[in-house]
C-alpha positions in Angstrom: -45.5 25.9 86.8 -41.9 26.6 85.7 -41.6 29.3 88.7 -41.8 26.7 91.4 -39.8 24.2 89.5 -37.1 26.6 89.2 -37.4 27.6 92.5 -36.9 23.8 93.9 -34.1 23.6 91.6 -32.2 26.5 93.6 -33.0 24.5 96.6 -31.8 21.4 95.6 -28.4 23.1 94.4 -28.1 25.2 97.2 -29.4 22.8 100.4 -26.4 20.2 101.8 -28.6 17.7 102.6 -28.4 16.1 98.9 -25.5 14.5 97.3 -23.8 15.8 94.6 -25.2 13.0 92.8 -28.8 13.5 93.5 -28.5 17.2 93.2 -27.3 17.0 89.6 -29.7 14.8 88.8 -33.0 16.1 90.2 -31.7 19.4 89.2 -31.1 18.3 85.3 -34.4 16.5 85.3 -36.1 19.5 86.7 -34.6 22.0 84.6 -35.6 20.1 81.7 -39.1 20.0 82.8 -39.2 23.6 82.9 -38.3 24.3 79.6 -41.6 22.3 78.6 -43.8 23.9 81.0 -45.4 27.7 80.4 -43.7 30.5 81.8 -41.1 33.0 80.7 -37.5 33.9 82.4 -35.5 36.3 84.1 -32.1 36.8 82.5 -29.1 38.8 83.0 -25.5 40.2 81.8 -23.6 43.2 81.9 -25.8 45.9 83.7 -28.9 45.2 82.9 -31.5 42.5 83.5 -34.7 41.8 82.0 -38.0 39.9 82.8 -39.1 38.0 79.6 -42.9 36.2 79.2 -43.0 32.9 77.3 -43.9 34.8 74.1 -41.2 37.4 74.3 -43.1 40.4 75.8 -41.4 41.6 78.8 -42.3 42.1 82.7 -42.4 38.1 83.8 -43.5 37.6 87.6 -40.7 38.3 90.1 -38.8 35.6 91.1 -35.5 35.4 93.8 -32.3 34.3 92.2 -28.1 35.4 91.6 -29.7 38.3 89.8 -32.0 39.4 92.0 -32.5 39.5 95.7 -35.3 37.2 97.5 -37.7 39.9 97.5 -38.4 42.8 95.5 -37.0 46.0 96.4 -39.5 47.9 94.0 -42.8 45.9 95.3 -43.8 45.3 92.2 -43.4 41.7 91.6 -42.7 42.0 87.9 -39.6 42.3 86.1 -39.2 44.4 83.0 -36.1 46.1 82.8 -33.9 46.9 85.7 -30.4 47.6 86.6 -28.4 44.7 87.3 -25.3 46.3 89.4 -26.0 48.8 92.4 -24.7 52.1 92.2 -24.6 55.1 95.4 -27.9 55.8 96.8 -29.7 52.4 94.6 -29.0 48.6 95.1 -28.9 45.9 92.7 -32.7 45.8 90.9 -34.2 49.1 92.6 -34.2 50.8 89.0 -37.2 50.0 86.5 -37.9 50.9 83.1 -41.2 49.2 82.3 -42.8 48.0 85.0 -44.7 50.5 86.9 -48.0 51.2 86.0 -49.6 49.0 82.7 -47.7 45.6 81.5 -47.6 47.9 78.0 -44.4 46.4 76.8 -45.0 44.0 74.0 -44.7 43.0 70.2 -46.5 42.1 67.1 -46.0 40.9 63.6 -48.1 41.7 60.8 -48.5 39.6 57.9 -49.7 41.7 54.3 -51.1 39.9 51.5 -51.4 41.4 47.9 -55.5 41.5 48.3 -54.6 43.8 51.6 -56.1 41.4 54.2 -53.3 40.2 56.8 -52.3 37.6 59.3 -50.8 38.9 62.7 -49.9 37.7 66.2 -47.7 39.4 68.8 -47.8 39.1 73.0 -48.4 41.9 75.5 -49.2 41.3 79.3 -51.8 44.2 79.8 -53.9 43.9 76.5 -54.5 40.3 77.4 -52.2 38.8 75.2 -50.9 36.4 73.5 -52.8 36.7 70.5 -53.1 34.4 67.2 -50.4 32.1 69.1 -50.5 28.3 69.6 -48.7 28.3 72.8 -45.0 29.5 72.8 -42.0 27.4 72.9 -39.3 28.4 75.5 -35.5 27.3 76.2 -32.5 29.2 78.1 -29.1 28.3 79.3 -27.9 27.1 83.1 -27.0 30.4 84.1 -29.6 32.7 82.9 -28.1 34.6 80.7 -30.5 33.8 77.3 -34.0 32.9 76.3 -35.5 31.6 73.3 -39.1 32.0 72.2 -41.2 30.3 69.7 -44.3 31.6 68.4 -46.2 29.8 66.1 -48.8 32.6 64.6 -52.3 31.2 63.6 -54.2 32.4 60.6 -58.2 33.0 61.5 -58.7 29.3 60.1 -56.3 28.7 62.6 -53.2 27.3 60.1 -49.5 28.2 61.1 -49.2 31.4 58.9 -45.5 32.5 59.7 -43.1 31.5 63.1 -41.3 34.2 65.6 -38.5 33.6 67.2 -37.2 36.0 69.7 -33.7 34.9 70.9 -32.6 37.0 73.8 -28.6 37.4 74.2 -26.0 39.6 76.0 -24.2 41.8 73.0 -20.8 43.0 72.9 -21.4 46.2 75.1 -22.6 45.5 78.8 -25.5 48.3 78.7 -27.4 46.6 75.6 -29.2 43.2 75.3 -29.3 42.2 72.2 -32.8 40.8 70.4 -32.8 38.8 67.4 -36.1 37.7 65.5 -36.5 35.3 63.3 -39.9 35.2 60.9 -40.2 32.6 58.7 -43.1 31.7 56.7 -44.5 28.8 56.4 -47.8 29.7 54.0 -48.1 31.8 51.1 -46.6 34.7 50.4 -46.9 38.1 52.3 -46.4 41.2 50.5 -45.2 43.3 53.2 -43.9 42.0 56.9 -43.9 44.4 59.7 -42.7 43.9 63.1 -44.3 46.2 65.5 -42.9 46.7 69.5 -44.4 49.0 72.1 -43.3 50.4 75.7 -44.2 52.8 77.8 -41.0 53.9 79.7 -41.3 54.0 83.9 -38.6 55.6 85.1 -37.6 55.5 88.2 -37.3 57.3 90.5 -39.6 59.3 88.8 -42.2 57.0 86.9 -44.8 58.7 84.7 -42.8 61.3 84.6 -39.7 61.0 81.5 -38.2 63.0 79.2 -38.3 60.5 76.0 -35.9 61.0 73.0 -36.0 59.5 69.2 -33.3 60.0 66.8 -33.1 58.6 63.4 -36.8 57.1 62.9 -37.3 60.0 60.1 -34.0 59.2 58.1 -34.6 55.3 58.3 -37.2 54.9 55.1 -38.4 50.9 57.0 -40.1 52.5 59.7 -43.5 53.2 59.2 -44.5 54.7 62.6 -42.4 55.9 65.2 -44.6 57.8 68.1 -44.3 58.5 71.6 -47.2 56.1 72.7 -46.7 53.3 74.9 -50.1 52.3 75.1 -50.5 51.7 71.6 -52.5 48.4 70.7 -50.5 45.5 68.5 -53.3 44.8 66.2 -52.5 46.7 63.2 -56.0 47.9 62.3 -56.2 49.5 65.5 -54.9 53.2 64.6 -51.9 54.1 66.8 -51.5 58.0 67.2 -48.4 60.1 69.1 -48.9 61.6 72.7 -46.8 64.4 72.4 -44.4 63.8 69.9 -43.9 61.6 66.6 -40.6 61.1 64.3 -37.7 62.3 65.3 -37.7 64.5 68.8 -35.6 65.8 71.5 -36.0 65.5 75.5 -40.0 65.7 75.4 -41.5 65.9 78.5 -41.8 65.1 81.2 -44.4 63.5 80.6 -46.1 59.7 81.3 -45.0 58.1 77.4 -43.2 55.9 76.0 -42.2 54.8 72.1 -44.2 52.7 69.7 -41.9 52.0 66.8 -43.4 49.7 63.7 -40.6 48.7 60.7 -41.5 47.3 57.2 -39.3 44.3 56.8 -40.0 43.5 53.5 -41.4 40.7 51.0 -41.8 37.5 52.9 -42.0 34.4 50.2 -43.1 30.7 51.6 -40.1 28.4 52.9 -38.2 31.6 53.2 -37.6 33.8 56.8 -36.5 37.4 57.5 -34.1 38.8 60.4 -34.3 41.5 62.5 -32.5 42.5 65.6 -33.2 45.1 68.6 -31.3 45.9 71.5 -33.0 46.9 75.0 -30.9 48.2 77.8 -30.0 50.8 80.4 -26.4 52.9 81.1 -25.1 54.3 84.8 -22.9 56.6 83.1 -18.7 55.5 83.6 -15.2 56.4 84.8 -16.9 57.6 88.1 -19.6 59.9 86.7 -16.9 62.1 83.7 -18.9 60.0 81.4 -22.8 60.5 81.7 -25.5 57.9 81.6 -27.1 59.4 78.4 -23.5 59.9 76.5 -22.3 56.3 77.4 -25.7 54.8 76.6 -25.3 57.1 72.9 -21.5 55.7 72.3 -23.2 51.6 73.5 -25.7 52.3 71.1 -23.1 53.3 68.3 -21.0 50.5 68.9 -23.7 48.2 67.9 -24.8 49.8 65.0 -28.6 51.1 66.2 -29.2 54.4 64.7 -32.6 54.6 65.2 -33.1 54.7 68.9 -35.1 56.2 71.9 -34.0 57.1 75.0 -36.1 56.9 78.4 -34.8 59.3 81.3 -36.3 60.5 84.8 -37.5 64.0 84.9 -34.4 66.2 85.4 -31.6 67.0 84.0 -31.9 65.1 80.7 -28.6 66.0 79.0 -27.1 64.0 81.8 -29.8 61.3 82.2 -28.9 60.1 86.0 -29.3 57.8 87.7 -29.4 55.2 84.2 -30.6 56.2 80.5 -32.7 53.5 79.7 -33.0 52.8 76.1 -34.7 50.6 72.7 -32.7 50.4 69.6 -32.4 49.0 65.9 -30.4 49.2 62.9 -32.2 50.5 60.1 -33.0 48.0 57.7 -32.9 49.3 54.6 -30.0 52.2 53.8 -30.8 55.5 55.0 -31.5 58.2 53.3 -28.6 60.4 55.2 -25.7 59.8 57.0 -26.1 60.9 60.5 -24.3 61.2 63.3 -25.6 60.1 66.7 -25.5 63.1 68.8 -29.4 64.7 69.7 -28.4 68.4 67.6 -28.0 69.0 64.3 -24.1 70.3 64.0 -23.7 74.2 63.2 -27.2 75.3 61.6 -30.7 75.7 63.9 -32.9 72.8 64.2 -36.0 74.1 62.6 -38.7 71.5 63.9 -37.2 72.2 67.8 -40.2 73.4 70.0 -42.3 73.0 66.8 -46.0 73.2 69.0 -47.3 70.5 66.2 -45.0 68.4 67.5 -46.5 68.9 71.0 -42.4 69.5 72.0 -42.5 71.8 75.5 -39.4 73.3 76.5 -39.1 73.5 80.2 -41.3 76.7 80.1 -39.7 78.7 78.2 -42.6 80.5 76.4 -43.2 83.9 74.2 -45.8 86.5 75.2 -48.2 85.0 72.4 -48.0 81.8 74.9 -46.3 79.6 72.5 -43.5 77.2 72.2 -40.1 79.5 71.2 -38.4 78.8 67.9 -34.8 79.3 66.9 -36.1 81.2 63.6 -38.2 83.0 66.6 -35.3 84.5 68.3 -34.7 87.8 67.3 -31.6 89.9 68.6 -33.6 91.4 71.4 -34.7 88.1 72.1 -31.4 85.8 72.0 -29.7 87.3 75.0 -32.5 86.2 77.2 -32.9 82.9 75.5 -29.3 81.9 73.9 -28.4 81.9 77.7 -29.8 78.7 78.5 -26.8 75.6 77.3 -29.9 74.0 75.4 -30.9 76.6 73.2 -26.9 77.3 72.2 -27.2 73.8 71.0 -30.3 73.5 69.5 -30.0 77.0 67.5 -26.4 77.8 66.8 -27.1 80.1 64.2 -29.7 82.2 66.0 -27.5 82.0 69.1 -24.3 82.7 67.2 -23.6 85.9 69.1 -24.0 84.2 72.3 -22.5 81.1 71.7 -18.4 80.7 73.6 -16.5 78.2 75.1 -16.0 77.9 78.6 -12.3 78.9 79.4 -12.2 77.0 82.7 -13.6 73.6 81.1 -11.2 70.7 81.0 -12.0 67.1 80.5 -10.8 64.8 81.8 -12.6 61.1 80.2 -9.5 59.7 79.4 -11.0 59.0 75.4 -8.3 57.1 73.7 -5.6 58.3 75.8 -6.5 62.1 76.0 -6.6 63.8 79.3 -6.8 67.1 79.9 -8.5 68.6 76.8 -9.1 72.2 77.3 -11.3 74.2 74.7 -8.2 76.3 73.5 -6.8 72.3 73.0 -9.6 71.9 70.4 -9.2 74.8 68.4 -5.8 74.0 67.7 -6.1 70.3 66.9 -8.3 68.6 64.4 -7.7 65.6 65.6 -8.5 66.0 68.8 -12.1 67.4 67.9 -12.8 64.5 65.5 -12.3 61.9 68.5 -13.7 64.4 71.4 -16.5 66.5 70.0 -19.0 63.6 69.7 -19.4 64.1 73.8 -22.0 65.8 75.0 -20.1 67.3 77.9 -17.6 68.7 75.7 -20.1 69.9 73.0 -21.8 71.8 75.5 -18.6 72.9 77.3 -16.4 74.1 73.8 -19.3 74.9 71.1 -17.1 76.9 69.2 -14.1 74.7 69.3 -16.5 72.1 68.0 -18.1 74.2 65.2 -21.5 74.5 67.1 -22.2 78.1 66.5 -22.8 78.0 63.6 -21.6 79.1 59.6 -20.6 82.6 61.6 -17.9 81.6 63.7 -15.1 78.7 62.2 -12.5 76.8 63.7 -9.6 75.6 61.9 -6.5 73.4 62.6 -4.8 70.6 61.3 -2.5 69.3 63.4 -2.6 65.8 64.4 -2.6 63.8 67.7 
């Protein structure tokens, strides 16, 4: 269908045996025939690409182009989400985030009506779908950088109940794609709209085996289930339980999951439509590796306001999250109930739910005698020396760890953050300022916990001094 009428089109542009003439005219009238025919897109911008289906699910059948090279370097023949610029040691599309193993990635939106009974559609390539759709709409521009879907979603007497749009666009930082839907109802009213989207993160080059992240799912009061299932199914009455973790969690795994995230948009009245935007997206870290992949995918995901988020990352080393940092995100619709920053710890007291076993959280084996997870209120004084020695548990339980917990004299960074270079730890203490801008990092969180009040209520650092 549309795959072999775009793939004509490239010939015809590309082959010197046609005219100009002919060329932009076969290629105008096949381009337009496209749009009309079944079939999704690959798009790109920035550093990330992504394989779209005609109903807005992801992983759409490989297919040669300026993005991607003529054959797959993966093998897999689907596109989800993959790296669009090569970096040492991986070329141009040899990273994937949701392709290997099950299609899982998909969507749905659920319909509530006062008497409880509900309308829903959504798309997923592995559960069969679409579903409750009367064949999706689909337009994108010349150079393949957006797609537009439009899904009409049926009642069971087969009626439009609602429409869902998903327009696909580059955003205003190159490691996020942006996602706006568009729901607008075209029946009677629904009491409570819920848009519902699911993927099991692959990561290469370790697939079924991620460390997974969520942060701010808990302090967002719109979402109604955040878990760390990928294989969860879109029709709502279909119960949708966590793997390993649910809410709010830290570097779980690794493990072969994902995220399922469902968000209560609201009232939906007839004639009237709701919004809701997403980003998807991957990070190769910047300025030659002093920035990480996880802490410049956490500052892409703060420029674009999405504070409820969750990270995919291959299984080592997650604090760094090399070779990319794959992630989802959202702005929480309705206000939170906390401010919160967007770092993964809680700044100066012990996270109490870390390693909680209900929670399924494992911490890279780190177990007491009794064989179960530690907890910072665990770590007794006989204990902390042992555990407080490890970077992750200084973070993670500053008070417990307080003794333990110093900067290292020999650290110096070197990012380039707004001008600064050379930060030393002793440059912190002394200046305010400079933490304010600086101590967000990771690297230099990990590097100068006291200087950035990570140690807890026991040890303070003043200074007031400005830049």
């Amino acid at each position: 269908g549309s795959l072999i009428l775009r793939s004509v089109l490239r010939t015809i542009l590309t082959n010197r045996m046609f005219s100009t003439r002919t060329s932009c005219a076969t290629a105008a009238f096949l381009l337009a025939l496209s749009r009309h025919v079944r079939a999704g897109a690959i798009i790109g911008d920035g550093e990330v690409i992504l394989g779209i289906r005609d109903c807005a699910a992801l992983n759409e059948p490989y297919v040669s182009s300026w993005l991607l090279p003529e054959t797959d370097p993966t093998g897999m023949n689907y596109v989800g989400i993959r790296n669009k610029n090569g970096q040492p040691g991986f070329g141009v599309g040899e990273i994937t985030g949701v392709e290997r193993g099950c299609k899982c990635e998909g969507w749905s939106v659920q319909g509530f009506k006062s008497d409880s009974t509900y309308d829903w559609c959504g798309d997923n390539a592995s559960q069969g779908g679409p579903f409750n759709i009367n064949a999706c709409k689909q337009s994108f521009d010349s150079d393949m950088r957006t797609f537009s879907s439009v899904a009409p979603c049926m009642t069971e007497k087969e009626q439009t109940a609602f429409t869902v749009i998903h327009r696909f666009l580059p955003s205003t930082v190159p490691e996020l794609y942006k996602v706006e839907v568009e729901i607008s109802n075209t029946s009677e009213t629904y009491e409570s709209v819920q848009y519902r989207r699911t993927f099991d993160w692959d990561i290469d080059p370790s697939p079924f085996q991620e460390f997974v992240t969520h942060s701010g799912a808990e302090r967002c009061p719109a979402v109604n289930l955040a878990v760390d299932n990928g294989f969860c199914q879109h029709d709502p009455s279909i119960p949708c339980n966590d793997r390993y973790a649910s809410g709010d969690f830290v570097d779980v795994g690794p493990y072969d999951h994902g995220s399922t995230f469902q968000v209560n948009l609201g009232t939906l009245r007839p004639k009237s439509k709701i919004l809701f935007t997403f980003y998807y997206g991957l990070s190769p870290g910047k300025c030659d590796g002093w920035i990480s992949p996880e802490n410049a995918m956490l500052q892409a995901l703060q420029d674009v306001g999405a504070n409820v988020y969750s990270l995919g990352q291959k299984n080592t080393n997650p604090l760094v999250g090399d070779p990319f940092t794959f992630a989802f995100g959202f702005t929480c619709p309705s206000e939170p109930k906390v401010k919160y920053p967007f770092e993964k710890v809680m700044k100066g007291k012990d996270d109490l739910s870390w390693a909680d076993p209900h929670l399924g959280t494992k911490y890279f084996g780190y177990e007491d005698k009794m064989g179960r997870d530690m907890m910072c209120r665990e770590i007794t004084d006989d204990l902390a020396e042992k555990y407080c020695s490890d970077t992750i548990t200084k973070l993670k339980c500053p008070e417990s760890c307080a003794k333990f917990c110093n900067d290292n004299p020999e650290y110096i960074y070197y990012g380039g953050v707004k001008g600064l270079k050379k930060v030393s730890c002793e440059t912190l203490i002394k200046s305010a300022a400079h933490r304010t801008v600086l101590c967000g990092i990771l690297d230099v969180m990990m590097n100068c916990p006291v200087a950035c009040g990570e140690c807890g209520m026991k040890k303070e650092v003043k200074g007031d001094d400005e830049l």
